[in-house]
C-alpha positions in Angstrom: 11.5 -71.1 -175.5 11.0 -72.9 -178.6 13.3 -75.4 -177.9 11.5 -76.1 -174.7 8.2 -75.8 -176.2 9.2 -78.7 -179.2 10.7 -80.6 -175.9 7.6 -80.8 -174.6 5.8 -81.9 -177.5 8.5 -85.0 -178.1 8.1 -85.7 -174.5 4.2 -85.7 -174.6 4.4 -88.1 -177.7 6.4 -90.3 -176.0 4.3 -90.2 -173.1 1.3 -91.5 -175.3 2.9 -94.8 -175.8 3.8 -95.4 -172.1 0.1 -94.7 -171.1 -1.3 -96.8 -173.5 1.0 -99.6 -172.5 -0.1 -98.9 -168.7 -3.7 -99.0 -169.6 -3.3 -102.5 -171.5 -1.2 -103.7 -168.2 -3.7 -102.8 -165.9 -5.9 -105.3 -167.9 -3.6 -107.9 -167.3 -3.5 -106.7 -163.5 -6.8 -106.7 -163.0 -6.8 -109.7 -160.2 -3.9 -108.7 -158.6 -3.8 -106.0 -156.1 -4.1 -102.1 -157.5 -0.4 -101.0 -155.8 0.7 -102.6 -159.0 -1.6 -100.4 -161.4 -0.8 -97.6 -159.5 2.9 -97.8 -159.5 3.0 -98.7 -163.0 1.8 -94.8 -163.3 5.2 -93.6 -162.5 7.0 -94.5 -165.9 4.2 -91.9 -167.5 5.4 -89.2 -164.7 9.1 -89.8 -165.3 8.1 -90.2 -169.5 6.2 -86.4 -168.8 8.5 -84.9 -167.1 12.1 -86.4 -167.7 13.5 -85.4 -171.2 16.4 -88.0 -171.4 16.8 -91.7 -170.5 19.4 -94.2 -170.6 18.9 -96.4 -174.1 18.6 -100.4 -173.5 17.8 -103.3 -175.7 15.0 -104.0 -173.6 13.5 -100.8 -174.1 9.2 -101.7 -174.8 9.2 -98.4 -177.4 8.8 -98.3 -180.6 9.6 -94.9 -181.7 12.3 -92.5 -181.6 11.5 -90.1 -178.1 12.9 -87.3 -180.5 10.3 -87.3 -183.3 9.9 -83.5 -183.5 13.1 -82.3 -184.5 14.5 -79.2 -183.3 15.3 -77.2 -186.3 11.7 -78.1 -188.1 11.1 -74.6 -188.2 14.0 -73.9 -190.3 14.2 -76.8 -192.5 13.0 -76.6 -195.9 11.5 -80.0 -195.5 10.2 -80.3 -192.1 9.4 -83.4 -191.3 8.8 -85.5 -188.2 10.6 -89.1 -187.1 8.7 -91.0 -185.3 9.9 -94.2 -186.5 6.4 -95.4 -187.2 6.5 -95.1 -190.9 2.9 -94.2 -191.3 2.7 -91.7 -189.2 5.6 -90.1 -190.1 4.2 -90.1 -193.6 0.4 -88.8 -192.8 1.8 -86.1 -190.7 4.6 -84.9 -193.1 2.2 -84.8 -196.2 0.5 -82.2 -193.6 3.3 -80.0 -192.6 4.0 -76.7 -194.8 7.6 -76.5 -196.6 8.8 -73.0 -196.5 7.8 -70.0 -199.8 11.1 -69.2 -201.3 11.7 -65.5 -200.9 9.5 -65.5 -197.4 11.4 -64.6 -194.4 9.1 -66.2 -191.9 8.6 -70.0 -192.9 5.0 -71.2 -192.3 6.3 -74.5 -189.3 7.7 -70.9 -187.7 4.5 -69.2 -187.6 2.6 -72.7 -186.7 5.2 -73.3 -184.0 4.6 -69.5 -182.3 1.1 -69.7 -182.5 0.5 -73.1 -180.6 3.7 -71.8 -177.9 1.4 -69.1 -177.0 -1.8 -71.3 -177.0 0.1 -73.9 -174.8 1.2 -70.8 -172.6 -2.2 -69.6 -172.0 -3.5 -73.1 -171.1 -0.9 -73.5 -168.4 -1.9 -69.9 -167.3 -5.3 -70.7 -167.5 -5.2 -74.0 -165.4 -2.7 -72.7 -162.7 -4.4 -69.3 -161.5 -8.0 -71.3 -161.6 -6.3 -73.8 -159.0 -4.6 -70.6 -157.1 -8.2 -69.0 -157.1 -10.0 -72.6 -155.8 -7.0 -73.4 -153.1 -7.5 -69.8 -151.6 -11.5 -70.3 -151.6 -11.3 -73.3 -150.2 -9.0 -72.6 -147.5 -11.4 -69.9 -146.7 -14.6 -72.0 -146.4 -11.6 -74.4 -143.7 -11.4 -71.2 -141.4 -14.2 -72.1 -139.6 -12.7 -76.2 -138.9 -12.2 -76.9 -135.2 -8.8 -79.3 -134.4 -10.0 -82.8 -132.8 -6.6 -83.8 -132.0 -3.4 -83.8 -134.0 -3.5 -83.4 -137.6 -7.8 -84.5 -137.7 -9.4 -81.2 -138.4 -14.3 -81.5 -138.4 -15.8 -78.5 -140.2 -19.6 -78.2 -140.9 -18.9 -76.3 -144.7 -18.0 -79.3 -146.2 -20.0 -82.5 -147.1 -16.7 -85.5 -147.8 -14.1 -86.0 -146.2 -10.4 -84.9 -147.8 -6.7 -84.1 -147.4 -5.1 -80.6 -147.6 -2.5 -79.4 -147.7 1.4 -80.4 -148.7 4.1 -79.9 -146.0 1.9 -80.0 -143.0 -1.5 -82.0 -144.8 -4.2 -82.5 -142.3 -7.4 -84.5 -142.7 -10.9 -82.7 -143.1 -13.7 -84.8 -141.8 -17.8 -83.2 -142.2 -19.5 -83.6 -139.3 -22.3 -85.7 -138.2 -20.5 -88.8 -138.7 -20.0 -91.6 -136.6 -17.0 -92.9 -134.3 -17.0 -96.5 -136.4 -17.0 -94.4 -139.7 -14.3 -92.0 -138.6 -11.8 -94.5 -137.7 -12.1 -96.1 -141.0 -11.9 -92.4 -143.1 -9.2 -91.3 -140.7 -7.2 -94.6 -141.5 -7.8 -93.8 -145.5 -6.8 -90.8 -145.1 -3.7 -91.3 -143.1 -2.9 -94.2 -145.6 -2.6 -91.5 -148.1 -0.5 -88.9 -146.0 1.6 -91.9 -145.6 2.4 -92.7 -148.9 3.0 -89.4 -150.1 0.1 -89.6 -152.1 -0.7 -85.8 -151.3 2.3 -85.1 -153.0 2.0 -87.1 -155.5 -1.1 -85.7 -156.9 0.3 -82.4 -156.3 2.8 -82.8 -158.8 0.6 -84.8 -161.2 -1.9 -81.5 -161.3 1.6 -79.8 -162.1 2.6 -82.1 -164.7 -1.0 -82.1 -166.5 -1.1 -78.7 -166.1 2.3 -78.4 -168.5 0.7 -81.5 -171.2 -2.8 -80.1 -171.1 -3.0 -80.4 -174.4 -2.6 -84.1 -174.4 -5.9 -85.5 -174.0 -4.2 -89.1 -173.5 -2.3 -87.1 -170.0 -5.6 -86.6 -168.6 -6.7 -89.8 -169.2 -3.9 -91.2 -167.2 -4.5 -88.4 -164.7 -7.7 -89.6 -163.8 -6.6 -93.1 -164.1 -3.9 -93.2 -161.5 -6.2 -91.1 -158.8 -8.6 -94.0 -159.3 -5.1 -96.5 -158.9 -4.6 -94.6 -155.8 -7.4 -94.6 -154.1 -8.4 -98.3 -154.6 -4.8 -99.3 -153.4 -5.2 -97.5 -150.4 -8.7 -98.7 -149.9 -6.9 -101.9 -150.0 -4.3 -100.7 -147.7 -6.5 -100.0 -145.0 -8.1 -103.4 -145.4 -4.9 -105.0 -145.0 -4.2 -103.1 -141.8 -7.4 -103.3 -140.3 -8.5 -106.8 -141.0 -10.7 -108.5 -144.3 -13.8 -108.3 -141.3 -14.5 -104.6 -141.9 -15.1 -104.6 -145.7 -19.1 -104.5 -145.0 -18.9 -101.7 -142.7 -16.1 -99.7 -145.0 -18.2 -100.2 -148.2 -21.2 -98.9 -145.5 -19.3 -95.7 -144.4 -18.5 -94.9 -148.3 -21.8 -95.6 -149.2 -23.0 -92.7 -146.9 -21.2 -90.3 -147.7 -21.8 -91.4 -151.2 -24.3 -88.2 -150.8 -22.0 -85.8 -150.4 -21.0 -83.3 -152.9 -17.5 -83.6 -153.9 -14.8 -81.5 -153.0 -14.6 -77.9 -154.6 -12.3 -78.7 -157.9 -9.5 -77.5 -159.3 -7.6 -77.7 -155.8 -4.4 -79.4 -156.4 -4.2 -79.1 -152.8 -7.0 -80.8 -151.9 -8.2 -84.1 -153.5 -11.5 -86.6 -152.0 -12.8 -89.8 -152.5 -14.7 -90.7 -155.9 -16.5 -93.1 -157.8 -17.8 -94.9 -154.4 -19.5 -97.6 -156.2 -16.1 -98.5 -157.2 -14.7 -98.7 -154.6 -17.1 -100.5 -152.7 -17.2 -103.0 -155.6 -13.4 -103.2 -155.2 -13.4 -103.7 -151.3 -16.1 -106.3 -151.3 -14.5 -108.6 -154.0 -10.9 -107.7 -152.7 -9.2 -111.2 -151.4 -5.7 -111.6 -149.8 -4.0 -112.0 -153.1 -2.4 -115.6 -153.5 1.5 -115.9 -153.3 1.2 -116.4 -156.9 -0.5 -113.3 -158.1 1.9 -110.9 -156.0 5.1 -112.7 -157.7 3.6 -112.4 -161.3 2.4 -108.6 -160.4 6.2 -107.8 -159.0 7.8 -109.6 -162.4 5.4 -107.7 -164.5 6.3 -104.0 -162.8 9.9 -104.6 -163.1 9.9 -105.6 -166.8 7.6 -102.8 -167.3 9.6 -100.1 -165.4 12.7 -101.3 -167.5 10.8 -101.0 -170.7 9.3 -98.1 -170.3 11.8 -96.2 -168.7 14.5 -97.0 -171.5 14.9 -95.6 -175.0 15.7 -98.0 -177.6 19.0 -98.0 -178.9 20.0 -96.1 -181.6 20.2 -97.3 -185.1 22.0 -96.3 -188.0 25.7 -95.2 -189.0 26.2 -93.9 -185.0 27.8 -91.0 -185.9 29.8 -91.0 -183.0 32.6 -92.8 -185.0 32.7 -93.9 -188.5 34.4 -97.5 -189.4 35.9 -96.2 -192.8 37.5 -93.1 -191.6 38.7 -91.3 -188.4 35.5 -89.2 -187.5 34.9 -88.6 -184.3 31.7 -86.3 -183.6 30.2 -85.2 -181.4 33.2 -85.0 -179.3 33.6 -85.3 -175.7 32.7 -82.7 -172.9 35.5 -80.3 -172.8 37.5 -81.9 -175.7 37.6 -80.5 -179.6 38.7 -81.7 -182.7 39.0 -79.5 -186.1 39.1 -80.0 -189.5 39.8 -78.3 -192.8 38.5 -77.7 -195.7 39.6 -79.5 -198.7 37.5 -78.8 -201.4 34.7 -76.3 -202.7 31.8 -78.7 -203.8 28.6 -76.0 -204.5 28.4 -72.5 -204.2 25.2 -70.1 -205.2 26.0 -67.8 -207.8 24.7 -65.2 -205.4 26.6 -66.3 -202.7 29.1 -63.1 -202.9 26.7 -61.1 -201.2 26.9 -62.7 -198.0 30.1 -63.4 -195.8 30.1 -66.9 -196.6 34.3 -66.8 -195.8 37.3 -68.8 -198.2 37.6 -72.1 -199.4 40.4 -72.7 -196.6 38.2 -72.6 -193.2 39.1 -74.7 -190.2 36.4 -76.2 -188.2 36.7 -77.1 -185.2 34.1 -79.0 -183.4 33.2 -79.0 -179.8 30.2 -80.4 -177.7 28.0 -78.1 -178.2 30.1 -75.3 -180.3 31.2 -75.0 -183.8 34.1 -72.5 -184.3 34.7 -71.3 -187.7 38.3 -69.7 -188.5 38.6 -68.0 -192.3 42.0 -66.3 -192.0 42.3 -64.2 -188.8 38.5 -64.1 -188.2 37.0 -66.3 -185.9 33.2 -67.3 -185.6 31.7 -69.5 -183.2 28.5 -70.7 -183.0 26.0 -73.3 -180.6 25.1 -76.3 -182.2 23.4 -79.6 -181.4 23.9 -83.3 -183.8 20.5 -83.4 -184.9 20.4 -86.4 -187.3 17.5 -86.6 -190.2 17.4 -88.5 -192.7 19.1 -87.7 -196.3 17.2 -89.0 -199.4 18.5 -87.6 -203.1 14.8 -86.0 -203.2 14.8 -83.6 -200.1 18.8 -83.4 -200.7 17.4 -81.1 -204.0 15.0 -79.5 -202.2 17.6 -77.6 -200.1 19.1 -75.2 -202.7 17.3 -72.1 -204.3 18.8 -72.8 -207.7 18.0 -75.9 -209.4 21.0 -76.0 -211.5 24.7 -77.2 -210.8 23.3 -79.3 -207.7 25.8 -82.0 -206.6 24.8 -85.0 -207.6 24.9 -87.5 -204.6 22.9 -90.6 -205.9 26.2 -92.7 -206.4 26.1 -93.1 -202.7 24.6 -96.1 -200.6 24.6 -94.3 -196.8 23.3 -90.8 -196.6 22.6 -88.7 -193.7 22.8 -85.5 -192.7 22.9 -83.6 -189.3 21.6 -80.4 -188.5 24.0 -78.3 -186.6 22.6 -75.1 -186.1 19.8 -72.9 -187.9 19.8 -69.7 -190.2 18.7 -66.4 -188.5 18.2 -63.2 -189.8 22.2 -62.4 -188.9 23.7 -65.1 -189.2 24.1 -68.3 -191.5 23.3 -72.1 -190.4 25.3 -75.4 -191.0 24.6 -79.0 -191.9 27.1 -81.7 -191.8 26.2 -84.2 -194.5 27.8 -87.8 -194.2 27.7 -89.6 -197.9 29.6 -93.1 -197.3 32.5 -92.1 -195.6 32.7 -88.5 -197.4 31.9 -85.4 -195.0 30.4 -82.1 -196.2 29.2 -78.8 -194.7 26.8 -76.9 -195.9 26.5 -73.2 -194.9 23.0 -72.5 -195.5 20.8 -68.7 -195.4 17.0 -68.9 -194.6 16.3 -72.2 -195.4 18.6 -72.7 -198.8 21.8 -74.4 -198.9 24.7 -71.5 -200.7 27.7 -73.5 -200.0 29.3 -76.8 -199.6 32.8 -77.8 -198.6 34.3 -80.6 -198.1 36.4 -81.1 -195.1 39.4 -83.3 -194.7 39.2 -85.7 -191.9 43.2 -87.1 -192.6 44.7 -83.6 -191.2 
């Protein structure tokens, strides 16, 4: 759970950028036709609820989409990686480093706290929109069928679509036949394009991101997208000659309370003077416009949709040596030891095994062999950066520290976390030389070098 919970954050960070990026297109939109705005709404849905991508040169991001590393509630510098360097630096100044000697770091208690708030939000928002659904599907009992899927009930005052597999269209009574034609035709527009289920599974999506304030934003934004496109739709299908009597039949039922909220079921029409503002300018868009509008969508979708590529030594292979990590699916490579670099002076009170493991690595698994035992463990190739500073911040003892700053490249990989069992390991990569560190709570007790020639 926390790994899905830090997911989530990364996820909604990257999200941020997309929607800001959407909002600054939709400027640039602005005369062509809103289908544009509105699709470019889907790179924020895939961005929210997607957690990987293909990487691309194109790629219009400028941060890592992993800024929130995994194992932050373990490290004994936490730290973030946006790959915005002042952010990364105003937040990290903010985040707690872990008490020597506690056994619950302070990014662990931070990280608990807001999984249960987030928790409670999603409860929160999901049986409010369970309660509303069931009320408002009450208040339909009482609807009489005028033919098909067109459904006229006198407990409501605006006209709406509910439903998901089988939606049909609620009309108030009292109106007229010239203003029905034109709701029905909105509505149908909608049913159509799936925008029923759409908004569905937007509700869903905010519901999980709640706490991103910019993800209702762009929730609000693309129902507005949705419903001027399809205002626009209509017009397209029923002729430019009815915009006065459109903007008419909004205007009067302009009075009417909107729909009972919270329904992710059920969504009506708002902001009418919008709208009618938006019909009576709208024009058939010049050939022009609709090229410039497709060109900017696709560059957009490609941008957004991408991650950038990634930087650095790649890890997946080194040039000076024979490395190869992680390895591929269902393949392994091992490694031994060849050296004892550190080791705590009160390292003999843990099983920390010899001098002469073998390691063998695997996709996600790192077995461990010390004589006739065998340990295995999951692990991921989380890469942070490795700085001489927060390289002496990892051991408990200050004294008999390997000293690393004769090297030019430094990185290190988190492979899998401490717990209250069992001990954690870091790979550290210092030009071309390749250490693990076996580490307890947050503090590194042992280093080994391991032989990549064997």
């Amino acid at each position: 759970m926390d790994k899905l919970f830090i997911q989530i954050i990364n996820m909604s960070i990257t999200s941020c950028y997309v929607i800001l990026f959407v909002i600054i297109a939709r400027l640039l939109l602005k005369k062509a036709p809103k289908v544009f705005s509105y699709a470019l709404w889907f790179a924020v849905l895939f961005r929210l609820i997607c957690p990987f991508s293909l990487e691309s040169m194109f790629s219009l991001l400028p941060i890592n989409t992993q800024a929130v590393p995994y194992n932050i509630m373990y490290s004994e510098t936490p730290q973030i990686y946006s790959g915005i360097p002042v952010i990364d630096q105003a937040v990290n100044n903010s985040l707690p480093a872990p008490v020597i000697g506690d056994s619950v770091s302070p990014m662990q208690i931070w990280i608990t706290l807001g999984k249960i708030i987030w928790l409670i939000g999603i409860g929160t928002l999901l049986i409010y929109s369970i309660f509303t659904t069931i009320r408002l599907s009450n208040r339909l009992k009482s609807a009489t069928t005028l033919y098909a899927n067109i459904c006229e009930a006198d407990s409501i005052k605006t006209p709406f679509v509910f439903g998901i597999i089988c939606p049909k269209i609620y009309l108030p009574t009292g109106l007229s036949e010239t203003e029905k034609s034109y709701i029905i035709e909105h509505e149908e527009t909608h049913i159509k394009r799936f925008d029923h289920i759409i908004k569905f599974l937007s509700f869903l999506v905010l519901s999980i991101h709640w706490f991103n304030p910019l993800v209702w934003v762009a929730y609000f934004l693309m129902s507005k997208d949705m419903e001027l496109s399809c205002d626009e739709a209509v017009i397209e299908e029923m002729g430019y000659g009815i915009k006065k009597e459109y903007s008419n039949s909004l205007l009067s039922l302009a009075v009417g309370r909107k729909i009972v909220g919270g329904s992710p079921l059920a969504f009506s029409e708002d902001d009418p003077k919008g709208r009618i503002r938006n019909i009576l300018n709208y024009k058939k868009p010049k050939f022009w416009v609709v090229l410039i509008g497709f060109m900017i969508i696709i560059a957009a979708s490609v941008g957004l949709l991408s991650n950038p590529q990634s930087v650095g030594n790649g890890f997946k292979q080194s040039k000076e040596t024979s490395l190869l990590l992680p390895p591929e699916k269902d393949a392994e490579v091992s490694y031994e030891t060849s050296s004892l670099i550190y080791q705590n002076d009160g390292s003999t009170s843990y099983s920390l095994g010899g001098v002469d493991s073998i390691f063998t690595f695997y996709n996600d698994m790192l077995s461990i062999k010390d004589g006739e035992q065998i340990r295995t463990f999951q692990i991921s190739y989380d890469e942070t950066p490795l700085t001489v500073e927060n390289f002496q911040k990892q051991f408990r003892k200050r004294d008999k520290i390997p000293d690393i700053s004769s090297y030019s490249n430094l990185s290190q990989y988190n492979l899998c976390p401490s717990t209250d069992e069992l001990p954690g390991y870091r790979l550290y990569v210092l030009d071309g030389h390749y250490w693990i560190g076996t580490l307890y709570v947050t503090s590194v007790w042992r280093i080994v070098s391991i032989d990549i020639d064997k």
